[in-house]
RODO-2510 file (C-alpha; in nm, 4 decimals, decimal comma):
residues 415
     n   res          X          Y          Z
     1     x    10,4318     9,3517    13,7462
     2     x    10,6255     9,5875    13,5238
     3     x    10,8080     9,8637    13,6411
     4     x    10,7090    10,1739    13,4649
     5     x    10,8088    10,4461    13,7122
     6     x    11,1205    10,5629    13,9006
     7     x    11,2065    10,8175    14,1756
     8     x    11,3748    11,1011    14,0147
     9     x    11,5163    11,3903    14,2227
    10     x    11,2559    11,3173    14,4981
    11     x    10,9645    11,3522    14,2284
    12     x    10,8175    11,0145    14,0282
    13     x    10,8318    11,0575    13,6721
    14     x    10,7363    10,7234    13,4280
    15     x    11,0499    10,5864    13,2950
    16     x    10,8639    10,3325    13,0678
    17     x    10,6480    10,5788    12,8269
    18     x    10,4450    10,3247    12,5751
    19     x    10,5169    10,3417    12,2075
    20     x    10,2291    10,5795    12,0172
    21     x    10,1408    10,3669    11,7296
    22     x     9,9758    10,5694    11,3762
    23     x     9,8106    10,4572    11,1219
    24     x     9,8642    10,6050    10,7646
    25     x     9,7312    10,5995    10,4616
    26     x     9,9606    10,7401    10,2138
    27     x    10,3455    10,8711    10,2674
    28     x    10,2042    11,2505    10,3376
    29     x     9,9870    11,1303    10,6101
    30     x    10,2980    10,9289    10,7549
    31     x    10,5207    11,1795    10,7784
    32     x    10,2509    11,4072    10,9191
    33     x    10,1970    11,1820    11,1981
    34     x    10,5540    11,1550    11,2636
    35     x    10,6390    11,5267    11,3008
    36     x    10,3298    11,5378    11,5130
    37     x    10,4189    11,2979    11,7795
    38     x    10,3865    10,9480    11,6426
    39     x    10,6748    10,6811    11,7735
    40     x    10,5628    10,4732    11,5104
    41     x    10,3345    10,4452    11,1990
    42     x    10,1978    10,0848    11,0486
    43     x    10,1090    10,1199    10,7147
    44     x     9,9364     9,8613    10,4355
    45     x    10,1806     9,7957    10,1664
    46     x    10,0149     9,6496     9,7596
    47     x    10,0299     9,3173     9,8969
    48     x     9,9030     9,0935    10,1281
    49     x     9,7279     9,3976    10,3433
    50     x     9,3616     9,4821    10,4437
    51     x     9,2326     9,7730    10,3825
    52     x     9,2331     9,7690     9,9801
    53     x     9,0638    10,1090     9,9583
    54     x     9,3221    10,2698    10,0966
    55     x     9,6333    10,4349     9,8656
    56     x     9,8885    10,1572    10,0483
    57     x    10,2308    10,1760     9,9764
    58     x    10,4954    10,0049     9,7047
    59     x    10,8077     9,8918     9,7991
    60     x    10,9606    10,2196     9,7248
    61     x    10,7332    10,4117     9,9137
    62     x    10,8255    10,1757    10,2492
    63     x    11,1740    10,2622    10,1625
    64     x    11,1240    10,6293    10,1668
    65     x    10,8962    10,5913    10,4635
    66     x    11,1790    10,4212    10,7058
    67     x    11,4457    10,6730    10,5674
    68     x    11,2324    10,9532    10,7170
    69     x    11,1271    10,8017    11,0031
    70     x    11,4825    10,7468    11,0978
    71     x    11,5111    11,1028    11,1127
    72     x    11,2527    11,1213    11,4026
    73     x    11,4011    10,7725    11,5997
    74     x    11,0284    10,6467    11,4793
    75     x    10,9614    10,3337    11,3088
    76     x    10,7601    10,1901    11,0449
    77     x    10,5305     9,8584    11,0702
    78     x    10,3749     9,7196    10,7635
    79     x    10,0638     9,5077    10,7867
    80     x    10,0561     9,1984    10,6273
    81     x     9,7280     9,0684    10,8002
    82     x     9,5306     8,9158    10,4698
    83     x     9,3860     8,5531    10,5448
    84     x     9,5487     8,3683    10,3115
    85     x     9,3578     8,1596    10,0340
    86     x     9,5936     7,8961     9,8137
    87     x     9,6313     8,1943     9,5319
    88     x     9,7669     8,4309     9,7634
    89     x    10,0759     8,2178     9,8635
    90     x    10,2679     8,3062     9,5717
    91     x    10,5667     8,5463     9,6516
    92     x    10,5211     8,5906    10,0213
    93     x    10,8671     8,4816    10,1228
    94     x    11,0358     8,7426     9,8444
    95     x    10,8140     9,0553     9,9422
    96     x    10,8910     8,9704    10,3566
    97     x    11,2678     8,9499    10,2464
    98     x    11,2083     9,2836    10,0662
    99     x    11,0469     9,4526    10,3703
   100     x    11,3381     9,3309    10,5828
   101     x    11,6297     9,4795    10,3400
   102     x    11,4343     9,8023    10,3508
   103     x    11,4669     9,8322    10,6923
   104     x    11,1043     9,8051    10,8227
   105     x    11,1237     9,7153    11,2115
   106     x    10,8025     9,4435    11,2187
   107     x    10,5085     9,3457    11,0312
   108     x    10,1678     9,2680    11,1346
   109     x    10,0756     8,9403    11,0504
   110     x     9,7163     8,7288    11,0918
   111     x     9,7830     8,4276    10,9223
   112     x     9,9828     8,1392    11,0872
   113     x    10,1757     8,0488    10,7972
   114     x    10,3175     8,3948    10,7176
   115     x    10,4809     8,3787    11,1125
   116     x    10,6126     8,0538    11,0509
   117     x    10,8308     8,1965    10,7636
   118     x    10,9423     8,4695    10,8732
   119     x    11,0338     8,3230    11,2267
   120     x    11,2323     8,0658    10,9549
   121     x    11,3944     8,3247    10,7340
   122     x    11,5354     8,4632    11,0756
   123     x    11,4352     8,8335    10,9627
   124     x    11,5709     9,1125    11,1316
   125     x    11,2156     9,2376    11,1593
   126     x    10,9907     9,1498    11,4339
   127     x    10,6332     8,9809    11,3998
   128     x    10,3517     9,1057    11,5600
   129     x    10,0250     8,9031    11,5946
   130     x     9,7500     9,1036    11,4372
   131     x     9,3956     9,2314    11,6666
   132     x     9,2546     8,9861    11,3418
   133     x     9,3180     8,6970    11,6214
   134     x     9,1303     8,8641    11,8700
   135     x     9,3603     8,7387    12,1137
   136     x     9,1782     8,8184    12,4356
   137     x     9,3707     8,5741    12,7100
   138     x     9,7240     8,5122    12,8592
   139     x     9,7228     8,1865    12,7507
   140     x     9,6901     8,3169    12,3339
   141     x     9,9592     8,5265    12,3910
   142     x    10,1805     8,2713    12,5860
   143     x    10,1249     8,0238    12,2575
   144     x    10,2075     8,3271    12,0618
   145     x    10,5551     8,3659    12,2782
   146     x    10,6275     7,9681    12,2063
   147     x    10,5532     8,0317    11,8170
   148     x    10,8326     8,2986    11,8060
   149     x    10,6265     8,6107    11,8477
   150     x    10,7308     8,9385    11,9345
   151     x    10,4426     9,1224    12,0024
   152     x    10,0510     9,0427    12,0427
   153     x     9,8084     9,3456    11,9458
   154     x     9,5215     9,2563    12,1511
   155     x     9,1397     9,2337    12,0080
   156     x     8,9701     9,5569    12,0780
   157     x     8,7137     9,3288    12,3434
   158     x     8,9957     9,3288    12,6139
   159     x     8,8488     9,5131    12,9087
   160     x     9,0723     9,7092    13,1496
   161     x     9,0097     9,4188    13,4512
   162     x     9,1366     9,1392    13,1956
   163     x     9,4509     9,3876    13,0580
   164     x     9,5516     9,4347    13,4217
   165     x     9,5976     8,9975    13,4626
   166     x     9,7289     8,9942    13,0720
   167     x    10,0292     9,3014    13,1550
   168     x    10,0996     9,1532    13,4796
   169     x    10,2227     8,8196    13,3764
   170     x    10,2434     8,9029    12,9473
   171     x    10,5806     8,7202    12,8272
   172     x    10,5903     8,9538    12,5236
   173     x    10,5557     9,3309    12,4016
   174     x    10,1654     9,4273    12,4353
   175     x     9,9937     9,6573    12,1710
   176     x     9,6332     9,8169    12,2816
   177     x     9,3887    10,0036    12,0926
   178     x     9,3170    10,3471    12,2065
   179     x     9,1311    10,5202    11,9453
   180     x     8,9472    10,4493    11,6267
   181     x     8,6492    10,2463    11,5024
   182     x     8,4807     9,9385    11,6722
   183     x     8,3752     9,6108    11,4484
   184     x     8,0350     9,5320    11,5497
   185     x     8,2057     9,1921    11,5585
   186     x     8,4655     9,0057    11,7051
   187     x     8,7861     9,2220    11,5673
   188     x     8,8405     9,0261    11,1955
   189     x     8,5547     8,7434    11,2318
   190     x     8,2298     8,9599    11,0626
   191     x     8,1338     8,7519    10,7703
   192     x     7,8348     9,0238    10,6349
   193     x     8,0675     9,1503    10,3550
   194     x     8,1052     8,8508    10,2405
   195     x     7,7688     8,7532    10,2031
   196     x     7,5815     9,0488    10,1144
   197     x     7,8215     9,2117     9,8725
   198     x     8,0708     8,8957     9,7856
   199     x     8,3738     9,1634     9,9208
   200     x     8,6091     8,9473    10,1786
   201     x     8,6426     9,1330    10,4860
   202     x     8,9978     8,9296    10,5586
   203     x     9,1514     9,0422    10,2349
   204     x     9,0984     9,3942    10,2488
   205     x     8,7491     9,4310    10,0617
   206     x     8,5327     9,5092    10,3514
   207     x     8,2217     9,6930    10,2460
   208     x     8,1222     9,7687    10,6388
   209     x     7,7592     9,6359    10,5853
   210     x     7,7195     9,6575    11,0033
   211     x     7,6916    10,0888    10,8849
   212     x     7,4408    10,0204    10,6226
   213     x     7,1089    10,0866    10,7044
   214     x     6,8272     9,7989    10,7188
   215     x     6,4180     9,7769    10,7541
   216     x     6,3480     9,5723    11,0326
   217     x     6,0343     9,3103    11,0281
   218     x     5,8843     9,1251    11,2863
   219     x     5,6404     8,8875    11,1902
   220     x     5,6520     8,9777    10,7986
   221     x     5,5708     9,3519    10,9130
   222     x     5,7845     9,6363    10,9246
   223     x     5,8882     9,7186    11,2188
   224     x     5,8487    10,1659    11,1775
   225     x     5,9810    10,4517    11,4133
   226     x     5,8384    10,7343    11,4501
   227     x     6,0876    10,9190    11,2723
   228     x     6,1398    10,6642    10,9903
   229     x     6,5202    10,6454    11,1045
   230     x     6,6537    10,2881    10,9641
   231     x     6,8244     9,9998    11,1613
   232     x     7,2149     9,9877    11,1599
   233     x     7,4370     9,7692    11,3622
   234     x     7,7338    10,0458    11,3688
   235     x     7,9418    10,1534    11,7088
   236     x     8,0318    10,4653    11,8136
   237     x     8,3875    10,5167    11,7965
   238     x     8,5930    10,4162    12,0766
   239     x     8,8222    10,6783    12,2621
   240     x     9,0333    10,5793    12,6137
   241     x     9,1253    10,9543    12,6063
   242     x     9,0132    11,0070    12,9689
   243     x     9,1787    10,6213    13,1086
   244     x     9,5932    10,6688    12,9358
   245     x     9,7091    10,7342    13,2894
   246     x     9,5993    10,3844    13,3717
   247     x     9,7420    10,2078    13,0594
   248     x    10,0300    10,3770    13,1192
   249     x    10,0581    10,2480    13,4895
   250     x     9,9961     9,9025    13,3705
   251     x    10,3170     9,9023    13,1355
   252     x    10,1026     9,8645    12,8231
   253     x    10,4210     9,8301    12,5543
   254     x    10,2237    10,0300    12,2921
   255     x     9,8987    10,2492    12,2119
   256     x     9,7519    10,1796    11,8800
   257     x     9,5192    10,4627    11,6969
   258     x     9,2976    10,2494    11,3962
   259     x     9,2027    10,4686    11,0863
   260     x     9,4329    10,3848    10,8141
   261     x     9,1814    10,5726    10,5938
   262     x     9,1586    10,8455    10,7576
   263     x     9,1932    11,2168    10,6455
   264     x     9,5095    11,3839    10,7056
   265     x     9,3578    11,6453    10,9902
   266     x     9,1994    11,4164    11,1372
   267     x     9,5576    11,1660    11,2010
   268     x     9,7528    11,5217    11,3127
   269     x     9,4849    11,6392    11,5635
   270     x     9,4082    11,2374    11,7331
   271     x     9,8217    11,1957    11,7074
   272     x     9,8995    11,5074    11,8711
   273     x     9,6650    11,5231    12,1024
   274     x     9,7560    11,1763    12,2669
   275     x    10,1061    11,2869    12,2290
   276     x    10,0575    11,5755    12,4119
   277     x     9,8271    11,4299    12,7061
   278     x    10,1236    11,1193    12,7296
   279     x    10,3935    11,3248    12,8023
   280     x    10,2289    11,5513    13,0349
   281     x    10,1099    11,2329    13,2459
   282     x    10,4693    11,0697    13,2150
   283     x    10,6247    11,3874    13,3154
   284     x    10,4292    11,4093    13,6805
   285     x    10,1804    11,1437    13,7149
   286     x    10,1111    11,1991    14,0706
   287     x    10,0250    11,5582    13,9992
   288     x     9,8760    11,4924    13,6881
   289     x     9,5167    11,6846    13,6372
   290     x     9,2687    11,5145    13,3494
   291     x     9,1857    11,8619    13,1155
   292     x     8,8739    11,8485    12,9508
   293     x     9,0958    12,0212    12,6791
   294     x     9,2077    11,6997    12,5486
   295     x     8,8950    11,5391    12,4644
   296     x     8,7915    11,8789    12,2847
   297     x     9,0346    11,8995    12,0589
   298     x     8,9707    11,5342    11,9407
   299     x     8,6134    11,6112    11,8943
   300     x     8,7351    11,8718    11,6390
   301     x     8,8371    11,5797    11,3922
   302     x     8,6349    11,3185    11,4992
   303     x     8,2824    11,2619    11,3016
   304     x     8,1446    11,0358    11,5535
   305     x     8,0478    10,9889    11,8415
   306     x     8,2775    10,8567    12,0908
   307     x     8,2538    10,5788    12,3635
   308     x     8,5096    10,3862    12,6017
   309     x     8,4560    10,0278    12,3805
   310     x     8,5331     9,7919    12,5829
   311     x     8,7150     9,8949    12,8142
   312     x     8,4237     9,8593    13,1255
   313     x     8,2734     9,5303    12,9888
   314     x     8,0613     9,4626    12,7683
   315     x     7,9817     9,8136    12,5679
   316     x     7,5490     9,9022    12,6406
   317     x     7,2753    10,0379    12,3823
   318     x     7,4452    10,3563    12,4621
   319     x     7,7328    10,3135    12,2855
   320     x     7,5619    10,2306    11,9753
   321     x     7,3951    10,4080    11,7204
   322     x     7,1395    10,1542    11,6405
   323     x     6,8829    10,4115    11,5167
   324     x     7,1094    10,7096    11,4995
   325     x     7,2864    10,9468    11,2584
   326     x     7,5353    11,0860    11,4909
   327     x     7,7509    11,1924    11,2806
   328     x     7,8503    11,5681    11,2756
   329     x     8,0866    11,8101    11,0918
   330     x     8,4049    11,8352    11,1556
   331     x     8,6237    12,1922    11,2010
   332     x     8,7542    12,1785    10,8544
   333     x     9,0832    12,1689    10,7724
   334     x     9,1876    12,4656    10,5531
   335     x     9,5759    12,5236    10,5394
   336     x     9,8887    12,3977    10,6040
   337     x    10,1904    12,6051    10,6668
   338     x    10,4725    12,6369    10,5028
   339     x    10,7102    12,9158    10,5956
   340     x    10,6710    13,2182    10,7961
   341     x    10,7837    13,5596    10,7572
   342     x    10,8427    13,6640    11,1010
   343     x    10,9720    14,0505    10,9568
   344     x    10,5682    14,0991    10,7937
   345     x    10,3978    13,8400    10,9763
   346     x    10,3126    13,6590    10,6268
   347     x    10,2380    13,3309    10,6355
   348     x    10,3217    13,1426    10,3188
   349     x    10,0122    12,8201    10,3033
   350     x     9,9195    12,5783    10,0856
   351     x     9,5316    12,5732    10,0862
   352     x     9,3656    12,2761    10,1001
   353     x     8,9719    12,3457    10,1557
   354     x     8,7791    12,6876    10,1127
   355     x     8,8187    12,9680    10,3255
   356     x     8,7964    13,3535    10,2442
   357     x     8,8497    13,7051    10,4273
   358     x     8,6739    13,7281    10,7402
   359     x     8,7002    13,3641    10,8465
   360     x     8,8339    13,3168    11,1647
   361     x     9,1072    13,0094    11,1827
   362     x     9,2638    12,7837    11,4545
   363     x     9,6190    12,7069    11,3882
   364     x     9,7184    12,3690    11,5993
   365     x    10,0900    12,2484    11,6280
   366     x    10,2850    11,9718    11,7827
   367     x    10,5299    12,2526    11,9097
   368     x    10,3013    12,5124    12,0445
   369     x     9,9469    12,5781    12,2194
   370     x     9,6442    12,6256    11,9403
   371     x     9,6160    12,9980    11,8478
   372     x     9,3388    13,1751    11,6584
   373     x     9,3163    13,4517    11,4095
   374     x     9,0349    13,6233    11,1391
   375     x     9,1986    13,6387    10,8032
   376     x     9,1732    13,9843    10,7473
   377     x     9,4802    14,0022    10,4317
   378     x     9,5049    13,7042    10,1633
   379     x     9,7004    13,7702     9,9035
   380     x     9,7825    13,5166     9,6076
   381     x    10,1151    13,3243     9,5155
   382     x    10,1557    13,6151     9,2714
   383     x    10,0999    13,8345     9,6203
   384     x     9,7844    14,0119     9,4419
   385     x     9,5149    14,0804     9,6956
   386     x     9,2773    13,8534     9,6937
   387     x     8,9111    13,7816     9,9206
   388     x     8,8555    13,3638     9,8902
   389     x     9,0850    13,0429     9,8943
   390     x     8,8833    12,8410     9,6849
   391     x     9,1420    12,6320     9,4861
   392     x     9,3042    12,3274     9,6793
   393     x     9,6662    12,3033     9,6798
   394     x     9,7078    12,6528     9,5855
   395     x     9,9818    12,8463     9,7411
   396     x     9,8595    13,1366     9,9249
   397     x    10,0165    13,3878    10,1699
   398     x     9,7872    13,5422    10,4929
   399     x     9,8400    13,7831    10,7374
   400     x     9,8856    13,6003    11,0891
   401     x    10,0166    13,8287    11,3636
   402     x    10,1400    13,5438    11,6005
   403     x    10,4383    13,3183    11,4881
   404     x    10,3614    12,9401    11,3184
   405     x    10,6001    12,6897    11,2247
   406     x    10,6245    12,4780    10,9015
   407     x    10,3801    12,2414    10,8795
   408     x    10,1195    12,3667    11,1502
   409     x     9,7522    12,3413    11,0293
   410     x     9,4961    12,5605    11,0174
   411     x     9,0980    12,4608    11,0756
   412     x     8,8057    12,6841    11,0046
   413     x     8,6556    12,7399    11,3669
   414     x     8,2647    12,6416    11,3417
   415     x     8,0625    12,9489    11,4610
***
């Protein structure tokens, strides 16, 4: 068993916090989720990634991304989890040897071959199997271990009895998923892309046909509800907001957040939000008191509903939304800050979605509790008076009474 906690002037405090593992999209939402908490960010880079509707990042853009994350001690993984076919083994070994001169720490990798090279290039970077595996037993990751392996990111099926056996005896680093989207599927095995829309779900062209909708037919008739609502095979989202004390206590190396694609507000309120609720249980676990705080705030960015996955067995008709829309509108994200004048209380913004006099805001931070105001002055980059914010990216100044820092965020609060 790991030992994750220590004795510290007569109080227990957890001495092995787990890594808090981002996704991004694009360098802005990287650096975001560093300032707001992240230890680490994985990332997609042109090549050899999933994910192909995401912006992913050149070479140059990993480079700038592990300069700045050096600032913060964080680190930067880069996904190179394709399956490969015969015309994608062209250039693998110079674009790994690129990554490593950069200075990226590991790289996510599904296919066998790509670990076999980089174990023989002897990188400085580590190699971490991919959830595309679904690795879901200590004997997978003990092969893993043999093959050279670093780290195993488990398939999102592991429930919390099975984790417990895998972190007791687990011979390398152990990544978890915490928060994001289920596959309706064995993590990386769904095959309906492929078929119904000729898009290959292992090389980054997944058209998610488990969220499209179907008519259902049972003996050549349709099969009709009474409120015409189609079939769909899509999952709620999974959230293990209310269970991190017990990851934590099992030594779990890292906690991984999916959504890659994901809007910028939604990656700084999931980040800091699990950042927040971490240190607060490493600080004083034995004292530590669940806050139904926590699981608000997420529910502020998150535009489904959520469900525990897994993590109890095998996940019920409750945690699907067979015959449901439950999706529902998020607080929208209206500012960013970018300098305060403490002297006027002026806030100088760069506006990102509409918003006008009147509207009342939520400003959330990494560095201080959530505060709320009504925008009662707006005034233009020129500093004219003006009553609506209706041109993204502008650069704005409001009156806000209470101090914010550089690069808090500002929601609309839903009446």
């Amino acid at each position: 068993m790991r030992n994750v906690s220590q004795i510290i002037n007569g109080k227990r405090k957890i001495i092995k916090k787990p890594e808090l593992l981002a996704p991004a999209g694009n360098l802005e939402k990287l650096k975001v989720a560093i300032m707001y908490g992240a230890d680490a960010v994985f990332v997609g880079g042109k090549e050899f990634s999933l994910r192909s509707q995401a912006s992913n990042f050149t070479l140059d853009d990993i480079k700038e991304a592990v300069i700045f994350a050096k600032q913060y001690h964080a680190h930067i993984h880069v996904t190179c989890n394709i399956i490969l076919h015969q015309d994608n083994l062209e250039g693998i070994k110079e674009y790994l040897q690129c990554l490593d001169d950069i200075g990226v720490t590991a790289i996510i990798v599904a296919d066998p071959y790509i670990m076999k090279i980089a174990k023989e290039m002897n990188l400085h970077l580590e190699v971490h199997v991919s959830t595309q595996l679904s690795t879901l037993n200590l004997k997978a990751i003990e092969f893993y271990k043999e093959m050279g392996m670093d780290r195993v990111v488990l398939g999102r099926e592991v429930t919390y009895e099975d984790l417990k056996t895998i972190m007791h005896y687990a011979p390398v680093d152990v990544e978890y998923f915490i928060h994001g989207a289920m596959c309706i599927h064995y993590s990386g095995r769904c095959m309906l892309s492929n078929y119904l829309s000729r898009r290959d779900a292992n090389r980054g062209g997944c058209s998610q046909s488990c969220r499209w909708y179907y008519d259902l037919y049972e003996n050549d008739m349709l099969v009709n509800r009474e409120d015409d609502m189609p079939f769909s095979m899509s999952s709620k989202d999974m959230s293990l907001i209310d269970h991190i004390g017990e990851l934590i206590e099992l030594g779990v190396d890292s906690f991984k957040i999916e959504g890659r694609m994901k809007s910028l507000h939604y990656i700084a309120t999931v980040v800091s939000t699990y950042r927040k609720l971490i240190d607060a249980y490493c600080d004083d676990p034995d004292y530590f008191q669940p806050d139904e705080s926590y699981r608000d705030e997420l529910l502020k960015a998150a535009n489904r509903a959520l469900c525990h996955g897994f993590f109890y067995d095998h996940p019920t008709k409750d945690e699907q939304l067979f015959f449901l829309r439950d999706e529902h509108p998020t607080q929208e994200f209206v500012m960013r800050i970018l300098d305060y004048d403490t002297q006027n209380h002026l806030a100088k913004i760069e506006q990102r979605n509409y918003f006008k006099v009147g509207d009342k805001i939520e400003i959330f931070s990494p560095h201080h509790p959530n505060l709320f105001f009504t925008v009662k002055k707006l005034y233009n980059e020129d500093r004219e008076i003006i009553e609506v914010a209706n041109h993204p990216m502008e650069v704005l100044y409001v009156q806000i009474d209470e101090e914010v820092l550089p690069n808090d965020m500002g929601r609309k609060v839903i009446r």
